[in-house]
C-alpha positions as a printed Julia matrix, in Angstrom:
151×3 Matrix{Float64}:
  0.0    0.0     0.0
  2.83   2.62    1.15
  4.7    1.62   -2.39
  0.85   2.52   -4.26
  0.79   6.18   -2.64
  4.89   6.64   -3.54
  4.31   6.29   -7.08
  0.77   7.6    -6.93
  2.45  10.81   -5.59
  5.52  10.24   -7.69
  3.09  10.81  -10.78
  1.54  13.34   -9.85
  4.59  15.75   -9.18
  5.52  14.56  -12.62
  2.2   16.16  -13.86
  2.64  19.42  -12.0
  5.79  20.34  -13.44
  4.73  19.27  -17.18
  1.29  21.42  -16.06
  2.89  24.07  -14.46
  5.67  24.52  -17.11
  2.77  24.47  -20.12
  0.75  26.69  -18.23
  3.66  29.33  -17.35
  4.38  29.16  -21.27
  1.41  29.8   -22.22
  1.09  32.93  -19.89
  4.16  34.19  -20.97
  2.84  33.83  -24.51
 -0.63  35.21  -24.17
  0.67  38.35  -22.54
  3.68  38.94  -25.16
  0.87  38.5   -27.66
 -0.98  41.38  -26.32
  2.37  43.54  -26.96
  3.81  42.61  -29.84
  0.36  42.32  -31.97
  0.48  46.19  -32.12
  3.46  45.96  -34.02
  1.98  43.44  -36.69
  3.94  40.78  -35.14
  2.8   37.81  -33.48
  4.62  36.2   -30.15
  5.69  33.18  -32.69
  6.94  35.67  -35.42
  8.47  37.46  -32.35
 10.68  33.92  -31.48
 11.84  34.28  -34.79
 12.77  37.79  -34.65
 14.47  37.5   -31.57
 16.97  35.08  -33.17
 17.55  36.86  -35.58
 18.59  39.95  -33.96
 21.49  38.01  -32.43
 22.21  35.93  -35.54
 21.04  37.9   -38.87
 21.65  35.74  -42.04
 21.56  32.34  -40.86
 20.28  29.06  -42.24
 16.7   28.3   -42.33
 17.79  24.91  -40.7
 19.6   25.8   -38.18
 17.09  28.82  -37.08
 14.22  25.88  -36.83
 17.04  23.91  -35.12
 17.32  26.74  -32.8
 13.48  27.72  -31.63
 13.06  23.56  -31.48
 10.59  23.4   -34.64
 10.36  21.33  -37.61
 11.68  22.99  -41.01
  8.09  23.28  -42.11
  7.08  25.0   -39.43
  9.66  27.67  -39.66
  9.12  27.39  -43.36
  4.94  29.2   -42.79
  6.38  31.46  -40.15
  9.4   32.97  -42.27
  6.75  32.69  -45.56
  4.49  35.1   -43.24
  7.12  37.43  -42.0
  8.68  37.79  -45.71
  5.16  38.49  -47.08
  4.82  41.35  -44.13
  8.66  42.67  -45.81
 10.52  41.74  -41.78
 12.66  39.49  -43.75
 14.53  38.21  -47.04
 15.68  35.01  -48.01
 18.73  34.28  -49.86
 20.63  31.25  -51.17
 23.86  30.84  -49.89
 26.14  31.39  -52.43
 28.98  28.71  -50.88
 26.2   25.86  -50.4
 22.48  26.35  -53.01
 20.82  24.19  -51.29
 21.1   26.41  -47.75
 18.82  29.31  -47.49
 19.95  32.16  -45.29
 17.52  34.62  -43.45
 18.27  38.27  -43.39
 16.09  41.02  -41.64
 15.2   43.71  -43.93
 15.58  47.03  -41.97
 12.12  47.57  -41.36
 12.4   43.7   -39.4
 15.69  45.54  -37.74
 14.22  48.48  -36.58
 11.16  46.49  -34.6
 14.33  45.17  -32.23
 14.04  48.7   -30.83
 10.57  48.45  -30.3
  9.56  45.06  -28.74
 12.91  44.67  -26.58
 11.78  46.74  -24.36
  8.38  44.74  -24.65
  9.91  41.4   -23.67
 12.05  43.05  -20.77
  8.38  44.36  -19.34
  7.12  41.02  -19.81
  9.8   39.36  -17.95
  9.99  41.75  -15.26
  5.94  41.43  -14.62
  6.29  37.32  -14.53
  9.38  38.37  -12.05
  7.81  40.55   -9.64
  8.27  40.23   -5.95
 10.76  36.83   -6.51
 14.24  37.57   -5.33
 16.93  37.72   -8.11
 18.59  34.59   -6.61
 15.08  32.63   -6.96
 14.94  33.99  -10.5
 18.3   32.35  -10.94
 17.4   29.19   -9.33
 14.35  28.61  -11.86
 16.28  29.56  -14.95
 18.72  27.08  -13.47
 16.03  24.2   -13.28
 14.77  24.6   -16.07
 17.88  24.49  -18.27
 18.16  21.05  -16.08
 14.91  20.18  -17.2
 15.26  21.19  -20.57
 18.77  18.83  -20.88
 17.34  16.4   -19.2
 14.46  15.84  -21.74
 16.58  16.71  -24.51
 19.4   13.66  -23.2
 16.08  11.36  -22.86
């Protein structure tokens, strides 16, 4: 009986963190939504943006690779943001088969705009937890994260 309620319990905490974790994501998403959307951007065109501003004119591969998405997935999204003139795509000269992403400057000059955005975001989800308890969960999950990712 004692060994029932361990791994009753045991599966339970598993479904809190996989609950908790979805739900925090999807909070996080909802309210960057409601800020980027008034820049004709949505909080999945915004992933893709955000990479981009550190790593302008790389592979469509590797940029799915990156935000953990299949290369048709990324393939709509960059279609979308293209059609709305954020970005180009260009074949690598050195390798045809690889296309590379660029921001056009219009897609550049939004980095201005919805940093700030994110930071807000962040620092609402944030509020009233101790910097060292901020550290501790980015911690986790980056442990999490590996772990699932070694699994």
């Amino acid at each position: 009986m004692a060994g029932r309620l361990n791994d009753e319990r045991a599966v339970r905490a598993d479904e809190v963190v996989h609950d908790l974790t979805r739900r925090a994501f999807h909070s996080f998403r909802r309210r960057l939504e409601r800020e980027t959307v008034a820049h004709g951007v949505s909080a999945g065109q915004w992933r893709f943006l955000r990479q981009l501003w550190h790593r302008n004119g790389i592979c469509q591969h590797r940029l799915a690779g990156q935000l953990a998405i299949s290369d048709a997935t990324a393939a709509v999204t960059l279609r979308e943001l293209e059609r709305k003139g954020l970005i180009d795509r260009r074949r690598n000269a050195g390798n045809r088969r690889e296309v590379l992403i660029f921001l056009t400057p219009r897609g550049r000059a939004l980095e201005s705009a919805l940093l700030p955005v994110t930071r807000d975001v962040h620092d609402l989800a944030t509020r009233e937890i101790p910097a060292c308890e901020v550290a501790a969960l980015e911690d986790l999950l980056r442990r999490v994260i590996a772990n699932l990712d070694r699994g």
